[in-house]
C-alpha positions, 0 to 999 in steps of 0.5 A: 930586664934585672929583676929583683925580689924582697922577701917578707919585709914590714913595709912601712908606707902611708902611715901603716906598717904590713908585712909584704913582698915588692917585685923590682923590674929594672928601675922600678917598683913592678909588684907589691903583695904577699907570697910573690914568687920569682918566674924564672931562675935569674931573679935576685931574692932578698929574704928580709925577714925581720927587717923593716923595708922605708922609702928611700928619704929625700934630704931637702938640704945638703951642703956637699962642698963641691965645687971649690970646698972640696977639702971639707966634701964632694958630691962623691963622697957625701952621697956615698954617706947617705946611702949608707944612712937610707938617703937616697935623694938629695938636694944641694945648696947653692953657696958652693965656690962658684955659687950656683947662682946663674944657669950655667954654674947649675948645670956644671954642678949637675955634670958633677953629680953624673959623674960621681954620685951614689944618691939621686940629687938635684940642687937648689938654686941660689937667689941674690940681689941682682940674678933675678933675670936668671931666676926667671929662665929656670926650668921649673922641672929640672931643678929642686927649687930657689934658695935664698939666704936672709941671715949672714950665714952665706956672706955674700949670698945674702939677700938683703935688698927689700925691693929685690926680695918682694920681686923674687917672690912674685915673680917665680912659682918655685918653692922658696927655702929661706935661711932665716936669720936676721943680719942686724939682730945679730951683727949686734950681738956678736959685737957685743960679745967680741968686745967682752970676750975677745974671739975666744967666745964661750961656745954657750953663748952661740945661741944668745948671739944667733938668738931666739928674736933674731930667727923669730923675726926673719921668719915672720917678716919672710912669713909676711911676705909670703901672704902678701905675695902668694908665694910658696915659702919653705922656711928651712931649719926651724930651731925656736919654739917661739917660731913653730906658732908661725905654722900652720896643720890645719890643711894637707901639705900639698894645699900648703903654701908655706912650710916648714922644716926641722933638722936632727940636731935641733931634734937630738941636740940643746944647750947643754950640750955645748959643754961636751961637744963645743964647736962641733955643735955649732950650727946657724942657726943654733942649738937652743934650749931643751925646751926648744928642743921639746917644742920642736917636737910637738909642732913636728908631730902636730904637724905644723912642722912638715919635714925632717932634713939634715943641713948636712955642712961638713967642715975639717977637724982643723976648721972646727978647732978654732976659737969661736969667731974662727970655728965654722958652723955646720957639722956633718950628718947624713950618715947618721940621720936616720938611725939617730931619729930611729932611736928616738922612735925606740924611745917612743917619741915618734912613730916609724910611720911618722918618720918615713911621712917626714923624711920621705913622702913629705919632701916628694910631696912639697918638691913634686918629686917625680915618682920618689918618696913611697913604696908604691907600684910603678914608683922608682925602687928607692927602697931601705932595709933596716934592722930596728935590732942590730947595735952598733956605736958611732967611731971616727973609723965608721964615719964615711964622711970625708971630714972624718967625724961626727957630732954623733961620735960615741952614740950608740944606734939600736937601729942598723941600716942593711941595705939601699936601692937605688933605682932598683938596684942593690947600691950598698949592703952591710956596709959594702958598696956597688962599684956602680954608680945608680943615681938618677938626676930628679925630675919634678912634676910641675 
């Protein structure tokens, strides 16, 4: 059995941070302790002095492109860029060509994966208005959950059927992640808009028209919904202040029947952004203000936000230099994704130890990942090394992801990712990866 050994890491775990050994033995997290030291002559050392050693992070929400996007994405290369960032799992979206919305099409994804991913993964399944029968022949233990689409995002992926969309929430046990958004909110002012500008919409009007009471509105009536059928609601990619009084930190995660989550860009980006960056910041829902942006924060440190995730959604350079109606929303982000939060932790806004609950422990708590999200003995080796002191610049010729760009281009991260284990063994280091392929389809714990 491979046998590995980290040296003298600040192991950040549980809301505290020690210095510490792990012992790896094959797949798995063996020993933790202090002065560990190898029995025989063929265990692989690391000396991590200095460096800080997370969980993997688990992505909840992913858009990887394949199959039938595979211009802008694959599973292939996209999981290569998230293990160069410290993920180590991820979950895909549904809205794929064909879309994952029947059993077979999810297990076609699945055969992908096996194939050619570097990162764990799962997908999410997607509800429509007429697959509930699908829905209900889903093993609860071998897929990340359901998603559905309440804002017109996805086109044809969107569920807008009231009678379908009450049935699809009593009938599963699953965790349902909603995209919400509401269509007629912003169908109208879109066309508001088309008739003053054109197509040629100025992108700094992109969070009027996907606006503040378009995504209040979807949520609170997928809120409302959720009480009413003791559904267990996840609502993705929170982007308003006004939406963060919706939730509630007033009992632990595992209790909580409907959460939440916030992305990087809603994090890092605002308004005033879209001068510099116009499409390339484009996302639905949108960049909002700075002050969404600072009550964002307080509800994720309060904790009525429950996990950071990326909605990674790479689109070509071609794609995104369309005048507005043309450009598509999305941009890629998992590369970059946890050092653009380390830099926010180097400016005091948020603990390390924050970090690794809300990217790490969180997601494997509210997904019942099995054995994936901490640094815990007998827990899969899904282990991250950083430099918190190593700067380097974001370029067009170090981004990984297929599209070839980011919305970070220029940025400069103090905070340096080393090395990534998958499963207990060395998937890339110092910018370097295994010609092996590591990753393990999640199971959950249902």
């Amino acid at each position: 059995m491979k046998k590995t050994l980290i040296k003298n890491a600040n192991i950040v775990n549980e809301g505290v941070v020690f210095n510490g050994d792990i012992l790896i033995e094959g797949e798995y997290i063996k020993k933790i302790g202090e002065s560990l030291t190898p029995k025989s002559a063929d265990v692989l050392v690391f000396d991590a002095e200095g460096k800080y050693l997370l969980p993997g992070a688990i992505d909840d929400q992913v858009h990887f492109r394949e199959p039938g996007l595979t211009h802008k994405a694959n599973i292939e290369t996209e999981s290569k860029a998230a293990i160069a960032g410290g993920i180590t799992s991820f979950v895909e979206m549904p809205n794929t060509n064909p879309q994952t919305t029947t059993i077979e099409k999810l297990e076609e994804k699945f055969a992908i994966a096996a194939k050619t991913s570097s990162a764990n993964y799962s997908f999410m399944f997607g509800g429509t208005n007429d697959n509930l029968e699908e829905i209900l022949k889903l093993d609860v233990n071998q897929v990340a959950g359901l998603k559905l689409f309440l804002g017109s995002s996805t086109g044809n992926m969107l569920v807008d059927d009231p009678e379908v969309l009450k049935k699809i929430f009593e009938s599963t046990n699953l965790r349902i992640s909603v995209h919400c958004e509401d269509e007629g909110t912003i169908k109208k002012n879109m066309q508001e808009h088309i008739d003053k500008y054109g197509d040629d919409i100025p992108i700094k009007q992109h969070p009027i028209i996907r606006s503040e009471e378009a995504c209040y509105l979807s949520s609170s009536k997928a809120i409302e919904l959720a009480k009413e059928t003791g559904a267990r609601l996840h609502v993705f990619h929170l982007s308003t202040g006004k939406e963060t009084e919706l939730f509630n930190n007033d009992i632990p995660l595992k209790d909580k029947k409907i959460t939440s989550e916030v992305c990087i860009h809603h994090l890092w980006f605002s308004d005033e952004d879209y001068e510099k960056k116009g499409t390339f910041i484009k996302w639905n829902p949108a960049v909002k203000t700075a002050q969404d942006r600072e009550q964002l924060w307080e509800a994720l440190l309060d904790d009525r936000i429950d996990v950071i995730a990326t909605d990674h959604a790479p689109h070509t350079l071609e794609e995104k230099n369309n005048v507005y109606t043309k450009a598509p929303s999305g941009g890629p982000l998992v590369q970059h994704a946890l050092p653009a939060i380390l830099e926010m932790y180097h400016k005091g806004k948020i603990s390390i130890e924050k970090i690794v609950e809300k990217m790490c422990h969180n997601p494997a708590i509210l997904f019942e990942v099995d054995r994936r999200g901490y640094v815990k003995e007998g827990y899969f080796a899904d282990l991250v090394l950083v430099d918190l002191n190593n700067p380097w610049t974001v370029t067009k010729d170090n981004t990984l992801y297929k599209c070839g760009w980011s919305p970070f281009e220029g940025a400069t991260f103090k905070s340096r990712i080393t090395h990534t284990f998958i499963n207990g063994n060395l998937a890339y280091q110092n910018s370097k990866f295994s010609d092996v392929k590591y990753a393990k389809r999640l199971t959950f714990n249902r």
